[in-house]
N, C-alpha and C positions, 0 to 999 in steps of 0.2 A: 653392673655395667651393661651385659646383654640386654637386660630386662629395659633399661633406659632408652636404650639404642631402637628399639624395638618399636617403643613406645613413643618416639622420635619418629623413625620411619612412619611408622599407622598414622601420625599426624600429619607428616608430609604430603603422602596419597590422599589422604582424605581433604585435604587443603587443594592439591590440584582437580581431584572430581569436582569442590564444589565450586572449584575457579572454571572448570573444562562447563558444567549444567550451565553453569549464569554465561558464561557467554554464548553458549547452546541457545538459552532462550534469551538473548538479547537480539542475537542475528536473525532469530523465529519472527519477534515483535517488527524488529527493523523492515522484512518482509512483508510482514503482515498490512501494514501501513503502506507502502509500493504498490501492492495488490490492491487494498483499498484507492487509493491515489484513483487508479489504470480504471475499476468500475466505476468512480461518480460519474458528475454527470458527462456523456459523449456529448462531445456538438457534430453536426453535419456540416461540412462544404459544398455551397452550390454555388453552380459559374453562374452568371446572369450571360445567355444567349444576346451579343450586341454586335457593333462592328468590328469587322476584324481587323480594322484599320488601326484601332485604338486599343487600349488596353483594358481587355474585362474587368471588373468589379468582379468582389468576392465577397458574395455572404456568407455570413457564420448564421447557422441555427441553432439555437442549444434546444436538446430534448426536454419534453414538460415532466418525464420519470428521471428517479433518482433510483441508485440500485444499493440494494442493502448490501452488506459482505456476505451473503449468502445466493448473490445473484438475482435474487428476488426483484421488480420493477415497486416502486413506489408511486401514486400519485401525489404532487404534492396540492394541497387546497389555493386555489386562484387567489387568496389574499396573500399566499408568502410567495407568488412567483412575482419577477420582477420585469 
């Protein structure tokens, strides 16, 4: 009976570690992807200087680099920008 019980327990624990790891690195992955998201590409806001009577225009710029998950800048080749 001890010997069962035991053997029960050891299963249990070992059933929550490997439930407690996987969602350890599901929430890592989940992150990881956020992080990525946050480096592609930045764009710039520039106001266009006009009157101040009326209401500025806003241009977006997007940058010609793309950044690896390692922060690293990338060029990409004039034929796949858009």
């Amino acid at each position: 009976m001890k010997l069962a019980e035991q053997a029960k327990k050891r299963f249990e624990r070992n059933e929550e570690r490997i439930a407690r790891a996987a969602d350890k690195q599901l929430q890592n992955s989940v992150k990881q992807v956020q992080q990525s998201k946050e480096k592609d590409i930045q764009s710039t806001v520039i106001e266009n200087k006009g009157d101040n009577s009326s209401a500025s225009m806003i241009e977006v710029v997007e940058s010609q680099y793309r950044v690896t998950g390692r922060g690293r800048r990338v060029a990409i080749p004039q034929r796949f920008r858009t």
